[in-house]
LUMLOZA-747932 format. One record per residue (C-alpha): z, x, y. Coordinates in steps of 0.5 Angstrom, whole numbers. Example, Ala and Ser with C-alpha at 12.3 -4.5 7.8 and 13.67 -1.06 7.14 Angstrom:
BEGIN
     z     x     y
    16    25    -9
    14    27    -2
***
This chain:
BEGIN
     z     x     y
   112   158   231
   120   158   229
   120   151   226
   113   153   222
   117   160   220
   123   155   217
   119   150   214
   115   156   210
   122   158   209
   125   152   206
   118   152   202
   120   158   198
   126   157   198
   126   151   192
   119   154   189
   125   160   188
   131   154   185
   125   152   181
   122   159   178
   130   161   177
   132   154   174
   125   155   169
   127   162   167
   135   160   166
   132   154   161
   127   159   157
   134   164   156
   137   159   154
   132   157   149
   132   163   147
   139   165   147
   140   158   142
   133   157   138
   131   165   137
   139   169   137
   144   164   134
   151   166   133
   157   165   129
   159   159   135
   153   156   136
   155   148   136
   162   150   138
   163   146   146
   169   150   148
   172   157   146
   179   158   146
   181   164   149
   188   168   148
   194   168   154
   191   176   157
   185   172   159
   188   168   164
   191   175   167
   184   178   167
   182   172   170
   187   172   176
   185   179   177
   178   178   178
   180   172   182
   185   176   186
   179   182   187
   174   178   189
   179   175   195
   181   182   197
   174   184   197
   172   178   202
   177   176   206
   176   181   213
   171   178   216
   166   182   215
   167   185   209
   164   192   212
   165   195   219
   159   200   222
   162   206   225
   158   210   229
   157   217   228
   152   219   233
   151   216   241
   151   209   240
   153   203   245
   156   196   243
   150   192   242
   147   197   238
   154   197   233
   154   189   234
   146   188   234
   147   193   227
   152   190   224
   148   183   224
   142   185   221
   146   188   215
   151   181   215
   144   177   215
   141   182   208
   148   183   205
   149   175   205
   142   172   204
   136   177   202
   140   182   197
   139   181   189
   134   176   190
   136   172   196
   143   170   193
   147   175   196
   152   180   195
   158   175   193
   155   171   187
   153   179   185
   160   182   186
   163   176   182
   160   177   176
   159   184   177
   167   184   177
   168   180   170
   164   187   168
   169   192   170
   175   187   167
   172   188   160
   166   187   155
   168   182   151
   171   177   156
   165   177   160
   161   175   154
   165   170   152
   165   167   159
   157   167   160
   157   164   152
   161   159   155
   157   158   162
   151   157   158
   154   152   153
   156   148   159
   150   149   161
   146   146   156
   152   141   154
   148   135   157
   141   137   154
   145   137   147
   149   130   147
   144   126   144
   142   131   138
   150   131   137
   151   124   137
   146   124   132
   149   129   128
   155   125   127
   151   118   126
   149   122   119
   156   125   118
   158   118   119
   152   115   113
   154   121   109
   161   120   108
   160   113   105
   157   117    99
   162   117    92
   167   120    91
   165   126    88
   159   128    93
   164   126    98
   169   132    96
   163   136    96
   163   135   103
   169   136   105
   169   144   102
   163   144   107
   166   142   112
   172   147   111
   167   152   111
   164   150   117
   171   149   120
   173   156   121
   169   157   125
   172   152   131
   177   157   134
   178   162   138
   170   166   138
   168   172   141
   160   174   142
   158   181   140
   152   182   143
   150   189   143
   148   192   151
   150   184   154
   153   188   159
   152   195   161
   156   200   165
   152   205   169
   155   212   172
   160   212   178
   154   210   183
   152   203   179
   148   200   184
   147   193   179
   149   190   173
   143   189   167
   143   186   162
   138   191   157
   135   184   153
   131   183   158
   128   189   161
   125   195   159
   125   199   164
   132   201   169
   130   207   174
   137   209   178
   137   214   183
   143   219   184
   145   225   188
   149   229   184
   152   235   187
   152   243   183
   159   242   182
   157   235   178
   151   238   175
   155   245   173
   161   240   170
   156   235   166
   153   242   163
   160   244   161
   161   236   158
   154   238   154
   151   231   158
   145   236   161
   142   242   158
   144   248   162
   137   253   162
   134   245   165
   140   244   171
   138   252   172
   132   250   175
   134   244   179
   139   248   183
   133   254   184
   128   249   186
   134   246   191
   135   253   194
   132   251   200
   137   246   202
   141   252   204
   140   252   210
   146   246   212
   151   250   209
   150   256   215
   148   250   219
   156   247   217
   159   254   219
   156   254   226
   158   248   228
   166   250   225
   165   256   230
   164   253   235
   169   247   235
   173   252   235
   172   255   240
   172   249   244
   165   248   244
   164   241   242
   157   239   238
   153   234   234
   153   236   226
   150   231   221
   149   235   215
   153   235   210
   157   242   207
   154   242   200
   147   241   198
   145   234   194
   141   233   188
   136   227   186
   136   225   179
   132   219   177
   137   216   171
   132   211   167
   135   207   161
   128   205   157
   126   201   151
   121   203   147
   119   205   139
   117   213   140
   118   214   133
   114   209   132
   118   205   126
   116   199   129
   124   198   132
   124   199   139
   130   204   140
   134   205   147
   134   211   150
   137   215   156
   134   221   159
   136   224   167
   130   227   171
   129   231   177
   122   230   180
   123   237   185
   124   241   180
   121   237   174
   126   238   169
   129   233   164
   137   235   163
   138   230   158
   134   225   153
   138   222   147
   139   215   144
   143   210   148
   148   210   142
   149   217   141
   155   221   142
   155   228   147
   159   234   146
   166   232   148
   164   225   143
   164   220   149
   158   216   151
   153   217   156
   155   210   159
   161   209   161
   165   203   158
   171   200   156
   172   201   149
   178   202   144
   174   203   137
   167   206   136
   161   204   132
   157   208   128
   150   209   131
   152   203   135
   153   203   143
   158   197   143
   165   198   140
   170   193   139
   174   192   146
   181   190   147
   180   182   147
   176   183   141
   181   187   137
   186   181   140
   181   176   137
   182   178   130
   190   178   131
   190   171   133
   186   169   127
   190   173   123
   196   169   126
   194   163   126
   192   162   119
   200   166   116
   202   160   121
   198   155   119
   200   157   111
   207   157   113
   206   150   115
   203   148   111
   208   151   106
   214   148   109
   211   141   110
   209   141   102
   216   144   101
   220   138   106
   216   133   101
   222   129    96
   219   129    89
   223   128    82
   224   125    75
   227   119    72
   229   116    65
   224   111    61
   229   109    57
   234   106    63
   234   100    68
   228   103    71
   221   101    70
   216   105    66
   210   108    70
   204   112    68
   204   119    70
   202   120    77
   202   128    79
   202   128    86
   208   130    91
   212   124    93
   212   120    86
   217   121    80
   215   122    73
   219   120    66
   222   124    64
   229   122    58
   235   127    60
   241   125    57
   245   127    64
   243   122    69
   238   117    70
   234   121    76
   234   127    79
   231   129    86
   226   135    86
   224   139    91
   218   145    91
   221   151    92
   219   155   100
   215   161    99
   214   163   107
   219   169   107
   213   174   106
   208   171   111
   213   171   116
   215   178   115
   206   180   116
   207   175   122
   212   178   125
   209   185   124
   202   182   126
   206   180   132
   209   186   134
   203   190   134
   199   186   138
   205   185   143
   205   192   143
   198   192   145
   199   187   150
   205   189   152
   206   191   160
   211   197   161
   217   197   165
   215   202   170
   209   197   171
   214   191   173
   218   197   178
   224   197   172
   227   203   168
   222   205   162
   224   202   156
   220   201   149
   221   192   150
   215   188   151
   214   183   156
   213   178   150
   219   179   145
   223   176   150
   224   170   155
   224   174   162
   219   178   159
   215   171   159
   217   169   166
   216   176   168
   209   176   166
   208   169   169
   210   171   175
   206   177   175
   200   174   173
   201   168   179
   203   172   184
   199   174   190
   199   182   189
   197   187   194
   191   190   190
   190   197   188
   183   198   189
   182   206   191
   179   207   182
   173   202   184
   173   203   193
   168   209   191
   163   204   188
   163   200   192
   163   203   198
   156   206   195
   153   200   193
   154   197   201
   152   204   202
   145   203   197
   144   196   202
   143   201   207
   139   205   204
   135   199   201
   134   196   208
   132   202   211
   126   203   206
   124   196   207
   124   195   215
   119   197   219
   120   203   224
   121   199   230
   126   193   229
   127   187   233
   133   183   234
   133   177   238
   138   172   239
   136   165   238
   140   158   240
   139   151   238
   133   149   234
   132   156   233
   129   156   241
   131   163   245
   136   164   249
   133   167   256
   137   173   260
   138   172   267
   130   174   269
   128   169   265
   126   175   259
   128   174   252
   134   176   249
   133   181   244
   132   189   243
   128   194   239
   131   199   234
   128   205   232
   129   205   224
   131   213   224
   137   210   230
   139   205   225
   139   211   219
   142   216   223
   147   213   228
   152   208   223
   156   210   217
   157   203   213
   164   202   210
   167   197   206
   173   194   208
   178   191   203
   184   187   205
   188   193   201
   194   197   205
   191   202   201
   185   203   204
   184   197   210
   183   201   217
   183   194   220
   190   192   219
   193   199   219
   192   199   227
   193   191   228
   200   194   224
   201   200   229
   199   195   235
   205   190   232
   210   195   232
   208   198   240
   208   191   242
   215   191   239
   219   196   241
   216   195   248
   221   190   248
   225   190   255
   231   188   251
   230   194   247
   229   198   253
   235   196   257
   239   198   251
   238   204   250
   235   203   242
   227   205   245
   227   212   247
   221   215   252
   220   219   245
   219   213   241
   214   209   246
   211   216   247
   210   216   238
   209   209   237
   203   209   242
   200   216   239
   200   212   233
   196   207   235
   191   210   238
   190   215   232
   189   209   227
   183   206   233
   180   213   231
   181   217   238
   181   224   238
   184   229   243
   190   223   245
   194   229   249
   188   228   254
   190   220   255
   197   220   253
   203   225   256
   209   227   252
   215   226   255
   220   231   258
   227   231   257
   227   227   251
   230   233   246
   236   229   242
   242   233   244
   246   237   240
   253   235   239
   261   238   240
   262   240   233
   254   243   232
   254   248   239
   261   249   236
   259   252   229
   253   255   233
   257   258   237
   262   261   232
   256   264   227
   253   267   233
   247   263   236
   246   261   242
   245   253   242
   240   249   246
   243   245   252
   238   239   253
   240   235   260
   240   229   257
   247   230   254
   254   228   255
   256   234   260
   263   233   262
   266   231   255
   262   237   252
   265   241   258
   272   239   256
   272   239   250
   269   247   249
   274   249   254
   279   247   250
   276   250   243
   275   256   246
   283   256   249
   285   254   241
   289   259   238
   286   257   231
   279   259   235
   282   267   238
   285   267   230
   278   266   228
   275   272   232
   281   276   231
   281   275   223
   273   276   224
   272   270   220
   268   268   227
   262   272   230
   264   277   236
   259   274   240
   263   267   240
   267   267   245
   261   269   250
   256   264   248
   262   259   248
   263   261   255
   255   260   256
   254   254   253
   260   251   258
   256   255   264
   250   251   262
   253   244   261
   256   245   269
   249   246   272
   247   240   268
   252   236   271
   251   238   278
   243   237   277
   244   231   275
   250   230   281
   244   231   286
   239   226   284
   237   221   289
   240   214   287
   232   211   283
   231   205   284
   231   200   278
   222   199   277
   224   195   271
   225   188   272
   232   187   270
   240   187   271
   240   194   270
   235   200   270
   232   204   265
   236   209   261
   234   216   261
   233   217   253
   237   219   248
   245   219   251
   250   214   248
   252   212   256
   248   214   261
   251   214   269
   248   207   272
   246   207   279
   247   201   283
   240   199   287
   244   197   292
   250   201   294
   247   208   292
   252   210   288
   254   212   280
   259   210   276
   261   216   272
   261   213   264
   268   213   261
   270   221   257
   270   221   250
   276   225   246
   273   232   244
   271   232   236
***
């Protein structure tokens, strides 16, 4: 049965290769024969420097995304065992990897999903490219024949032949350094985008989202939605009340010490249905795209307007990187497309100037008919001498004058404004801010370089909310599919079930309400930002650390630091209430030292006295502060408090009972391992006792501060 299940499988895995790689030629038939661009014939396009960034950006993103091995963690919200969490955890590696967005999986779908966010222009300019790679080797033979008619037109006279070459100036200008302009190539939906659509191709994109009042009141307040119809989605919704006591509740009663499971969510949630929709309700014959939000609870629409309008507050209702806005169009001009049009602007002052100074570098001049030279006809043509009789020399050598001054000021204000367009700040780099761009210098060149090759820890807290609602839509998605008991059995070799020890099959059941109800998926990015994983296996690294007997033995690990380390980790391992499985230890107060108790003293507080301290130095040198004339000064003069003397005396009383304590201790027997035992905590030389004899060295006295 298994072997039939994987034939049937493989079958409709090539009819899906064929059905797809028959769509992609129709697109390209399409693309090509139907929506011919500027580009079209162009095999390669040229692209600037700051594509190469955003490449690495992407690069670097997408191996942020997939390096924890799985990208996401399941972490259980109600009762759950380990098989359940590992059962769970498979079941959505096997969907996320194979079956999701047409059984091509999350990767190739998050890596163009990535090329999106970087930029408009880019990704277009990337999938033109990929298209024409694609389609490259059905386009050789025309192109060969192509060039076998240029080749039998070039042979035509002279005077077509110039004709010709006008022509193919034109066409020439064309070979360059090309960005496509399509509108709606890539279409950025809200915060909780679930895919990347292209709007050529469907009609009709259904979003669901919940939007809580807070986002409903703040897009009344933007002017995205209109207030009497976010009226009536919060009235219809007044019923969800109830999880607001519900939260309150439970609040209570944790406080209380009364421990519960709380599901519900503190502030009600509202779907809205977001439909981006093609069509020609005006009835002009032009399908227009439109935007509209609707609640089916409430059957109210909050918004409904063309996609390429503006709100209230003048911004759009997607959300896109845009930097010059189009009349009545949704595309705006992107930042490598106001880049493209600097880099054509340079390249043809510099190709001008070149040319300039080439024609400039070209000797040509005048001789005299009448000398030993010969006579020639008049030739107008740079590197040829004309006759011309002058009475002072036989020839003179002439040169065209070099006009680029002027085009190398509109070069260099050209190149300043892109710079500062695709300039980095200083504080970008960790320098003190400054107004020079990475390109007007050297440094700046290197530095930007490195940047853009250099493993970086990134930053991905701006897209970790999409993303994490994109694997929480999975979930979703998988919960809508599955049937309501879900069977997982673990399979061998050959796709044979691996039997348990009674001879059953290895395998169990779920319910689909467990599955919703018990995990709450996070996504896991390979980003000290936000990485749980590697924050508890650095927490883990540096217990075993400072564990270190040699640490110990000398004195540089305290009981403290072990006890704060170990709390450490098992925060980070998610534990609550550590105090029931970890004790702080006693006695490991830092002590005070001679000159803070003696300036406590002397502003009349009573300091704290720790045993773990230097008692017969602090005995010693109190006595001997408290004996100095500049002290009976202070108190005579009222410069000390009146109380010095006393507590003085006190703290001395303190010190000596600590001393004697610790005089009868029994000698402890050294458990560690070493030469020598343990020390007490925090004090610089504490008393070693002898395991054998029993006895205490008393540590050397230091001399009062």
């Amino acid at each position: 049965t298994c072997r039939r299940q994987k034939t049937a499988i493989d079958s409709d895995r090539s009819e899906w290769l064929e059905t797809k790689n028959e769509f992609i030629e129709q697109w390209d038939n399409f693309r090509f024969d139907s929506r011919k661009t500027v580009c079209e014939g162009v095999t390669e396009i040229k692209l600037p420097t700051v594509f190469e960034k955003m490449q690495n950006w992407q690069v670097r993103t997408y191996q942020a995304i997939f390096s924890p091995s799985p990208f996401f963690s399941a972490i259980p919200t109600a009762g759950a065992s380990a098989d359940e969490i590992q059962a769970t955890t498979d079941l959505m590696f096997w969907y996320l990897m194979t079956q999701l967005n047409e059984r091509e999986g999350i990767k190739p779908f998050m890596s163009e999903l990535l090329w999106d966010i970087a930029s408009d222009g880019w990704a277009i300019s990337f999938r033109s490219w990929k298209r024409t790679q694609r389609v490259r080797p059905k386009r050789q033979p025309d192109n060969k024949e192509q060039l076998r008619k240029i080749r039998e037109f070039l042979k035509i006279p002279s005077n077509e032949k110039r004709n010709a070459k006008k022509v193919l100036e034109v066409i020439q200008v064309f070979n360059g350094q090309m960005i496509e302009t399509v509108p709606h190539e890539s279409v950025y939906f809200p915060a909780n985008l679930r895919h990347g659509f292209d709007l050529q191709s469907p009609e009709v994109v259904m979003l669901e989202r919940e939007y809580s009042e807070d986002d409903l009141l703040a897009a009344v307040e933007t002017g995205a939605f209109d207030e009497d119809q976010v009226q009536r989605i919060l009235n219809a919704g007044s019923e969800k009340q109830d999880g607001v006591k519900q939260h309150l509740r439970h609040t209570r009663e944790n406080v209380q010490g009364v421990r519960t499971w709380h599901t519900s969510t503190l502030n009600p949630t509202y779907p809205l249905f977001t439909v981006f929709m093609r069509a020609d309700l005006l009835g002009h014959r032009i399908p227009q795209e439109y935007v509209f939000t609707a609640s089916l609870e409430a059957s109210a629409i909050p918004r409904f307007q063309f996609l390429d309008s503006t709100i209230a507050n003048g911004r759009r209702p997607i959300a896109k990187y845009d930097l010059v806005k189009r009349s009545r169009s949704a595309y705006s001009i992107g930042f490598p497309e106001m880049l493209n049009s600097f880099a054509i602007e340079l390249n043809e002052i510099h190709n001008f100037r070149r040319a300039n100074g080439y024609f400039s570098s070209v000797p040509w001049g005048f001789f005299n008919p009448q000398g030993g030279l010969e006579k020639e006809r008049i030739v107008i043509k740079p590197g040829v001498f004309l006759p011309l009789s002058d009475p002072r020399r036989d020839y003179s050598i002439a040169k065209f004058g070099n006009t680029t001054a002027w085009p190398m000021q509109e070069e260099g204000l050209l190149q300043s404004y892109a710079d500062k367009l695709a300039s980095q700040p200083a504080t970008m780099r960790g320098g003190l801010p400054d107004r020079i761009g990475p390109l007007r210098s050297t440094s700046g060149v290197m530095a930007m370089n490195n940047e853009a090759s250099a493993p970086m820890e990134m930053n991905l807290e701006h897209i970790r909310f999409p993303l994490s609602a994109e694997i929480q839509g999975v979930h979703e998605e998988l919960k809508a599919r599955l049937p309501n008991i879900v069977t997982i059995m673990v399979l061998g070799k050959d796709a044979m079930p691996i039997l348990n020890e009674d001879g059953s099959a290895r395998e169990k059941s779920y319910p689909k309400t467990m599955i919703g109800s018990s995990f709450r998926f996070m996504l896991s990015v390979a980003s000290a930002n936000f990485n749980p994983a590697k924050e508890y296996q650095d927490a883990m690294g540096r217990l075993q650390l400072l564990m270190s007997p040699a640490f110990m033995q000398t004195g540089l690990v305290t009981p403290a630091n072990l006890y704060a380390a170990g709390k450490e980790v098992l925060e980070k391992s998610g534990r609550r209430n550590i105090d029931d499985i970890l004790t702080q230890p006693q006695n490991v107060a830092k002590p005070l030292n001679l000159f803070q108790e003696y300036n406590m003293c002397i502003k009349g507080r009573m300091p704290v006295v720790v045993l773990n301290d230097e008692h017969k130095a602090k005995v010693q040198g109190l006595s001997m502060l408290l004996n100095s004339q500049e002290f009976q000064a202070a108190v005579t003069m009222d410069v000390a408090s009146p109380l010095a003397p006393q507590l003085l005396k006190q703290v001395i009383e303190q010190h000596q009972e600590a001393q004697k304590l610790l005089d009868s201790l029994p000698a402890v027997n050294n458990q560690s391992g070493l030469q020598q035992p343990l020390t007490l905590g925090s004090q610089s030389e504490p008393p070693i006792r002898n395991q054998q004899e029993g006895t205490t060295e008393p540590s050397a006295q230091k001399e009062p501060a």
